[in-house]
C-alpha positions as CSV (number, residue, x, y, z in Angstrom):
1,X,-177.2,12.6,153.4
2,X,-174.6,13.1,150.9
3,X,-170.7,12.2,151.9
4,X,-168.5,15.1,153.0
5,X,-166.5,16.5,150.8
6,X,-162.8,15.3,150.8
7,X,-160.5,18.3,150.3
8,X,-157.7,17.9,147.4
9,X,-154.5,18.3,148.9
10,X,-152.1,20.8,146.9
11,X,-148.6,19.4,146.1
12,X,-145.9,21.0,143.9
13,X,-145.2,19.7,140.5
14,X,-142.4,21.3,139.9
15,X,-139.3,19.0,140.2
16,X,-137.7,19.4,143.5
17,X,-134.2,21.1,142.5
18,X,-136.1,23.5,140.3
19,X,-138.4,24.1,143.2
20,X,-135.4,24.9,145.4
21,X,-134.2,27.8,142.9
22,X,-137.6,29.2,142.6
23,X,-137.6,29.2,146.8
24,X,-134.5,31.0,146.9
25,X,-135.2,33.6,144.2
26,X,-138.5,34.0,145.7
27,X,-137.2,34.5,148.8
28,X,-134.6,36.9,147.8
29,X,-136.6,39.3,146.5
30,X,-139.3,39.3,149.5
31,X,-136.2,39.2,152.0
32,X,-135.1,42.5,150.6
33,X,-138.1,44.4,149.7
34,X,-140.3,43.3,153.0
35,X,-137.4,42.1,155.7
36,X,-137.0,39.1,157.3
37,X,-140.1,39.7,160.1
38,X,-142.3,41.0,157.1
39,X,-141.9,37.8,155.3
40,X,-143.4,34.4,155.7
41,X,-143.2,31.0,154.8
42,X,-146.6,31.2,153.0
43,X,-145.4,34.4,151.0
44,X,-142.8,32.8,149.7
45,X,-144.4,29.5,149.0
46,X,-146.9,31.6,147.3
47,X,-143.9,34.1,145.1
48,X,-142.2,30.3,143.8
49,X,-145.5,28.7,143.3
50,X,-144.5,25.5,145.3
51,X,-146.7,23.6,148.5
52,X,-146.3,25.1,151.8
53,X,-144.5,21.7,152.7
54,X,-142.4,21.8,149.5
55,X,-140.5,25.1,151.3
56,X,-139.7,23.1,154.7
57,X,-138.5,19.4,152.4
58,X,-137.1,21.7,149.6
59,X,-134.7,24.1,151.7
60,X,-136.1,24.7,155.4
61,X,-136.9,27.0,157.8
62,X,-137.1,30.8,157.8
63,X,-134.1,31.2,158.9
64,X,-132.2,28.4,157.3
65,X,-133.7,30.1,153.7
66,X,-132.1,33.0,154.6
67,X,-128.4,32.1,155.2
68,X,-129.0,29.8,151.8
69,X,-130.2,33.1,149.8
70,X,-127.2,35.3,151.5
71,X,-124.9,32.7,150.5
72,X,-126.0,32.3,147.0
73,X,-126.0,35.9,146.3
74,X,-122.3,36.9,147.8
75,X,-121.0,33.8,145.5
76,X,-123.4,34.2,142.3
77,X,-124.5,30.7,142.4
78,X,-125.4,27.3,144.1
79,X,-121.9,25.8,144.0
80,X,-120.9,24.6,147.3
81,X,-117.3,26.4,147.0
82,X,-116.2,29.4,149.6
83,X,-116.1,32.9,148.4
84,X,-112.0,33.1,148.9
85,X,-111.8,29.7,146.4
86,X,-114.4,31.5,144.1
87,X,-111.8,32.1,140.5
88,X,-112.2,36.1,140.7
89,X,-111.0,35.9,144.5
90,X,-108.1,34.4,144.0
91,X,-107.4,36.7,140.9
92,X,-108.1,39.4,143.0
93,X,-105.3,38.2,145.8
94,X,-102.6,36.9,143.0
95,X,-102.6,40.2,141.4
96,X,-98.7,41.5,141.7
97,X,-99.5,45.1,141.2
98,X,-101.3,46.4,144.8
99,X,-103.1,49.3,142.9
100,X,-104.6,47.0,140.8
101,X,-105.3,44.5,143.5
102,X,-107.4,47.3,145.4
103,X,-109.2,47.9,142.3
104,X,-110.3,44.7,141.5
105,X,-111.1,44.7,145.2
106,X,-113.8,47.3,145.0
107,X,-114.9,45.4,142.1
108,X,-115.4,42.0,143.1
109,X,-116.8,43.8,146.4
110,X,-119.3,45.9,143.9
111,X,-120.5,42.6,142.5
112,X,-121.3,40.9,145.7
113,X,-123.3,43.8,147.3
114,X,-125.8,44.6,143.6
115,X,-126.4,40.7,144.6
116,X,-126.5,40.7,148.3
117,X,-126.8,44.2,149.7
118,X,-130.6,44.1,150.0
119,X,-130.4,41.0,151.9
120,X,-127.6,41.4,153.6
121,X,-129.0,44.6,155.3
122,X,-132.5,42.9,155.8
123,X,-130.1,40.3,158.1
124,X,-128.6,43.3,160.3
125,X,-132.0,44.5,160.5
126,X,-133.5,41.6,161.8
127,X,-130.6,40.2,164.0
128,X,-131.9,41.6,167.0
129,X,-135.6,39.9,167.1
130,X,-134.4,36.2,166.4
131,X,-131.5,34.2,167.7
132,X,-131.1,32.3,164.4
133,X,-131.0,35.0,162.6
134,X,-128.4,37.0,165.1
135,X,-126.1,33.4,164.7
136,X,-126.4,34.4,161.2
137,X,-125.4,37.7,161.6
138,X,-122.4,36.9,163.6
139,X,-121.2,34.5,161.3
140,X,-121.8,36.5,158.5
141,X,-118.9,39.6,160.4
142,X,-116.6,36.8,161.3
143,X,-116.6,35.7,157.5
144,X,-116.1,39.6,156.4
145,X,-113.5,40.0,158.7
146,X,-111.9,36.7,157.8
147,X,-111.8,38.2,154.1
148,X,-110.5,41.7,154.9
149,X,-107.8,39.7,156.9
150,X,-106.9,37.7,153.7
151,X,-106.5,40.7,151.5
152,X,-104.8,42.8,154.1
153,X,-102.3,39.9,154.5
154,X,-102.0,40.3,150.7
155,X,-102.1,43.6,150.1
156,X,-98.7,43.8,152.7
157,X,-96.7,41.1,150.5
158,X,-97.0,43.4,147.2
159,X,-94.9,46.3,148.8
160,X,-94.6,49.6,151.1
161,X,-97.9,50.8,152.9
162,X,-98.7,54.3,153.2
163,X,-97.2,55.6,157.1
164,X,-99.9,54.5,159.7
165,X,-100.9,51.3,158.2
166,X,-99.9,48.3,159.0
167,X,-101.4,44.4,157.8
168,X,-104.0,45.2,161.2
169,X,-105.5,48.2,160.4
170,X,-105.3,47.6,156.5
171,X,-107.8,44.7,157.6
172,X,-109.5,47.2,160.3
173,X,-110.3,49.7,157.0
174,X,-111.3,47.2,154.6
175,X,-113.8,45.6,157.1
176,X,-115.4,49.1,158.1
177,X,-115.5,50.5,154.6
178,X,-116.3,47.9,152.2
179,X,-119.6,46.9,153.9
180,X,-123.1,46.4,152.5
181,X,-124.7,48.9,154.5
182,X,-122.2,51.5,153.0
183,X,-122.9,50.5,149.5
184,X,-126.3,50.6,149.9
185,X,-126.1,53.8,151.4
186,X,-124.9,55.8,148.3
187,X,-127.2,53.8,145.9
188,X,-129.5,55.2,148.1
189,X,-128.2,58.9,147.5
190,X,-128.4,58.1,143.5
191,X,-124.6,56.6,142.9
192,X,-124.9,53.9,140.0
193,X,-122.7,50.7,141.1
194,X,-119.9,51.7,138.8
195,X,-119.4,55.0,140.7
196,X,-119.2,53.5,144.3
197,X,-116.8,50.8,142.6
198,X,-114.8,53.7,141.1
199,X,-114.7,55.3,144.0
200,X,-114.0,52.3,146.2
201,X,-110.6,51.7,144.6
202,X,-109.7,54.9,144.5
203,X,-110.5,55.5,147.9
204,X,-108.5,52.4,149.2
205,X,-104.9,53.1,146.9
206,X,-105.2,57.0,148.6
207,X,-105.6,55.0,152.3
208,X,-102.8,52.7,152.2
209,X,-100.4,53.1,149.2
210,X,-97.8,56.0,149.0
């Protein structure tokens, strides 16, 4: 009788930080064309060309990959520093003229949704299904909020706001408006991201500034 044949177990040769990257890009792009439920761990092992165990030792979980590739696309990269330290932020709130504050505003805000929009929305759409993923989702509008806050508080320092507004419902605006789900909205009617960022700015210096 001949001996059974031993199966060759497949294991990633690709180096373990450059096997994290290909997770998360993988993972970004199924995340926003399939949503969370229509993507699995196989899928994406499969997209990165990585081990099934590579995912889990290389990032995580489902869920866990998902907060990692919404983080790295509202910042742009791996770097472990907070969106309101990130160098454009802090331009963006340091700005002395408000106008041009609001403006580079709606652009910073343009950047992080051609990133992160896709994924974003594939997090609100899946929020109500999994309790990781609606921890995520919560987190994610306390953050928003937290940065509407920041910019109100800013936007208040520079001078007068138009009657109605004060620092609490400049922050209310900003946090209703300036969302992902808008943006991707009027991409989806045919704006290109330089019109919705034009019109962003424009929008927001008509709202609060005389």
């Amino acid at each position: 009788m001949s001996e059974p044949v031993k199966k060759r177990r497949y294991s990633s040769t690709i180096p373990r930080g450059q096997a994290r990257t290909a997770i998360l890009e993988a993972a970004d792009g199924l995340f926003a064309e399939r949503g969370f439920r229509g993507t699995s761990i196989e899928d994406i092992a499969t997209a990165a060309g990585v081990a099934r165990p590579t995912v889990f030792t290389a990032v995580g979980g489902k869920s866990v990959i998902l907060e990692e590739v919404v983080d790295r696309a509202l910042a742009g990269d791996e770097e472990p520093v907070p969106v309101s330290q990130r160098p454009w932020f802090r331009a963006m709130i340091e700005e002395p003229d408000p106008a041009r504050m609001l403006h580079l505003h709606a652009a910073n805000i343009t950047r992080m949704y051609r990133r992160a929009g896709a994924v974003y929305c594939a997090v609100e759409a899946a929020a109500d299904a999994d309790a990781d993923v609606a921890e995520l989702w919560a987190a994610l509008q306390r953050q928003r909020l937290a940065g509407a806050r920041e910019v109100a508080a800013a936007l208040v320092e520079k001078g007068e706001l138009r009657a109605g507004y004060d620092q609490d419902a400049v922050a209310d605006v900003l946090w209703s408006v300036a969302t992902p789900m808008v943006y991707r909205r009027v991409i989806e009617r045919g704006w290109s991201p330089e019109r919705f960022e034009e019109w962003l700015g424009d929008l927001l210096c008509r709202l609060f500034l005389e």
